[in-house]
N, C-alpha and C positions, 0 to 999 in steps of 0.2 A: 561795614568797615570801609574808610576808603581808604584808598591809594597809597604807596607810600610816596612821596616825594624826594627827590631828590637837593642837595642843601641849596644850590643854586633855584630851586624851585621853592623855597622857602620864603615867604615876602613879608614876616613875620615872626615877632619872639615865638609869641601861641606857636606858628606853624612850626618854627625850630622844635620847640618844648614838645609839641607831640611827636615830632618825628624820634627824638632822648627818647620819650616813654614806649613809643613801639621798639624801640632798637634794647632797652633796657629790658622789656618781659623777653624779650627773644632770646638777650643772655640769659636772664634766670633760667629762662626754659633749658637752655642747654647747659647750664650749671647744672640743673637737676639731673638732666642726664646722665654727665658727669659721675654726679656723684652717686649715682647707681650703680657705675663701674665701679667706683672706689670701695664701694661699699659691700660689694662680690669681690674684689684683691683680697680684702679686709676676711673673709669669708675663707679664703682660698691659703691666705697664710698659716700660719703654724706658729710663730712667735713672734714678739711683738717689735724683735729687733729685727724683721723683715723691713716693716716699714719703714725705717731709713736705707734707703741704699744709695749713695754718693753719687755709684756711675751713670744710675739711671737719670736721678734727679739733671746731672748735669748735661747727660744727653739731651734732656725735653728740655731745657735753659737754651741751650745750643739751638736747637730749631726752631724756637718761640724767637731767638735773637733775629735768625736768620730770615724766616716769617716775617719777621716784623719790617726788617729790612726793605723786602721784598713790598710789601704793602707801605712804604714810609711814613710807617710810624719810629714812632721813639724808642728804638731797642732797649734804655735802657729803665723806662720805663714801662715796658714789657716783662720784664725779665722782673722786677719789683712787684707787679700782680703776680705772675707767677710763682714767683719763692713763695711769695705769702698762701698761695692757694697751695703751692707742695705744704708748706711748714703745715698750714691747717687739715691737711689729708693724712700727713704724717701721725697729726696724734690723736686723729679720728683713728684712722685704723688700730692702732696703740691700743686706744682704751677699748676697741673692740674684739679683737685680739686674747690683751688682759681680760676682759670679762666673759669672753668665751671659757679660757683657761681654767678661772678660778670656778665657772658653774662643772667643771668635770668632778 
């Protein structure tokens, strides 16, 4: 495996395009992680109206904002993956929750 590079060290689409593809299995990777947790929450509730909870959701918005900031990116296109990863967490746990339920 080599190196990674840095974008200024990039003297190339190819060399850009592989550095996306390493940077891209690295999120998966911690996506998967991720969703290891989600998937013990999921585990750990009790009904399936746990899964939405406003204040939390909007605490992790709030720090992803401020993160993001911080790294200047685009808050507000931050906070857009984000919802979308809460909203898809949300009724992953849901249906796992309910299917827990209905096997009692």
């Amino acid at each position: 495996m080599t190196a990674a590079k840095l974008p200024a060290e990039c003297d190339t689409k190819d060399d850009v395009r592989a550095e996306i593809d390493r940077i891209d299995q690295a999120l998966l990777n911690l996506f998967a992680e991720r969703h290891g947790y989600v998937t013990r929450m999921a585990e750990i509730k009790t009904d399936p109206h746990e899964a939405f909870d406003p204040a939390r959701i909007e605490a992790v918005i709030g720090k992803v904002r401020q993160l993001s900031l911080d790294l200047d990116l685009d808050e507000d296109q931050a906070e857009l993956i984000w919802r979308t990863l809460i909203n898809w967490n949300i009724n992953y746990e849901k249906g796992i929750i309910a299917a827990r339920k209905r096997a009692k």
